[in-house]
C-alpha positions in Angstrom: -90.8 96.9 114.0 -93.0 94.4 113.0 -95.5 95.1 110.2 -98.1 97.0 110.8 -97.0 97.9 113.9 -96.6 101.1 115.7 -94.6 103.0 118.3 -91.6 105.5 118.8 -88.9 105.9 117.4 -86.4 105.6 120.0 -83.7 107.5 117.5 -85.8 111.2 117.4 -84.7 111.7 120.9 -87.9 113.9 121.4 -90.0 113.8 124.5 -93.4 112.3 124.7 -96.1 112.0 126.9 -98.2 108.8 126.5 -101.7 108.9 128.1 -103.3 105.3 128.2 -106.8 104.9 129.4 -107.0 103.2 132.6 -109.8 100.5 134.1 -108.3 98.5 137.0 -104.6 97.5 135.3 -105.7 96.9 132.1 -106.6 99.5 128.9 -110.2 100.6 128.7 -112.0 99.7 126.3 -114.3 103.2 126.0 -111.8 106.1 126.3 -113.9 108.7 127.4 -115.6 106.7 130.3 -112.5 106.0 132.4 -112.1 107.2 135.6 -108.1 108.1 134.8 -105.4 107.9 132.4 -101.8 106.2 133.4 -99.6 108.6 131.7 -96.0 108.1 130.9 -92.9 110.4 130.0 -91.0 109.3 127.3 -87.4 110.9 126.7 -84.9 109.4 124.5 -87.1 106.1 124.0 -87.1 105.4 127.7 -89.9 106.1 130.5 -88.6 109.2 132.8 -91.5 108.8 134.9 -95.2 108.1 135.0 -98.5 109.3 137.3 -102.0 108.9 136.9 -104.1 111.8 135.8 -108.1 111.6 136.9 -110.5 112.6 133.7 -112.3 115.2 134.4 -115.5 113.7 133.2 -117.1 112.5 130.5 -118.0 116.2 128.6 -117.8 116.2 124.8 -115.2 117.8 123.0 -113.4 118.6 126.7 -111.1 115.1 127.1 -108.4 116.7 124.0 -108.3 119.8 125.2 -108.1 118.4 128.8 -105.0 116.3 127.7 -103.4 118.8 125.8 -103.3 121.4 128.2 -100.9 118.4 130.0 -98.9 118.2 127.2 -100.1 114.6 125.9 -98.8 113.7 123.0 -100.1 110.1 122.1 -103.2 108.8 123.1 -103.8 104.3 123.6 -107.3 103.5 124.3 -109.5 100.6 123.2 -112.1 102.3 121.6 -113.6 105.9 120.9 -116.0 107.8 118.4 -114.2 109.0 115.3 -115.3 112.8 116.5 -113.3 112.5 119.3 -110.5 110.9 117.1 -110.9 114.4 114.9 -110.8 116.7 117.9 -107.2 115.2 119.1 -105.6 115.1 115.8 -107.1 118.7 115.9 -105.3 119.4 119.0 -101.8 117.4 118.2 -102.2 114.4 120.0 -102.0 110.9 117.6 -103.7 108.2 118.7 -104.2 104.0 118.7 -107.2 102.6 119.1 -108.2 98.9 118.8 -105.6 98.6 122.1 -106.0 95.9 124.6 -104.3 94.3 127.8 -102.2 95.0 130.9 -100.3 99.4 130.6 -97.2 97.3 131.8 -97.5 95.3 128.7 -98.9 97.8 126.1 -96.4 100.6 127.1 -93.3 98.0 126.9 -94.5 96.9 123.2 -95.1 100.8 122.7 -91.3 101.7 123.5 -90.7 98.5 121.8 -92.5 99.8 118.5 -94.8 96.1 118.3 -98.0 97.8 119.0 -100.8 96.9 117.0 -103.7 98.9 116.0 -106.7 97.7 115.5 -110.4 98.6 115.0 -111.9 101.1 117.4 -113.6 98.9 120.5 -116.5 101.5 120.3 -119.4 99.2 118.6 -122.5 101.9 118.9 -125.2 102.3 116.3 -124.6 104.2 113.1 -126.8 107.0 115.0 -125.1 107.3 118.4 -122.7 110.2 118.6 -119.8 108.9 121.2 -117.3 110.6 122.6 -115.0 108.0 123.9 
């Protein structure tokens, strides 16, 4: 793995459901303002299948719940607010922010553990509350 990269470790043998937000073929940049989420089942460091899941809106507080009631485990977006980074820690699901370029590419370097986290793409004011 290269350093400070993240990703699985193909050796726990757990399941894990990947949810990456979605705008066109490429990660969004504002989690909570995508229209869906490419999700992706991971068993034994391998994809066992994938689907699109449509958000249910943009509602604060409701996307980590949302995804947790589908069993998501990990979370890839460009950017959200660091409330909405609380409320999914709160509700088990760990998540990368500062993520950019085509899901075919991001989930390979995910399997691959050579994603690289970076700063949240959410650039409000210091007064906005976001949820994305």
């Amino acid at each position: 793995m290269l350093e400070g990269a993240a990703g699985i470790d193909p050796g726990k043998g757990m399941i894990m459901k990947v949810a990456i937000a979605k705008e066109g073929n490429d990660v969004s940049e504002h989690f909570g303002h995508c229209s869906e989420y490419a999700v992706f089942t991971i068993e034994n460091g391998k994809i066992s299948s994938s689907n699109i899941l449509q958000s249910p809106g943009h509602e604060p507080g409701r996307l980590p719940v949302f995804l947790s009631e589908h069993e998501i485990t990990h979370v890839l977006a460009g950017g959200m607010g660091p409330k909405a980074v609380e409320l999914f820690c709160a509700n088990n699901i760990e998540v990368f922010l500062g993520i950019s370029g085509a899901i075919d590419t991001v989930i390979r370097d995910f399997l691959s553990g050579k994603i690289i986290p970076g700063q949240s793409s959410c650039t409000h004011g210091p007064d906005h509350e976001c949820m994305h």
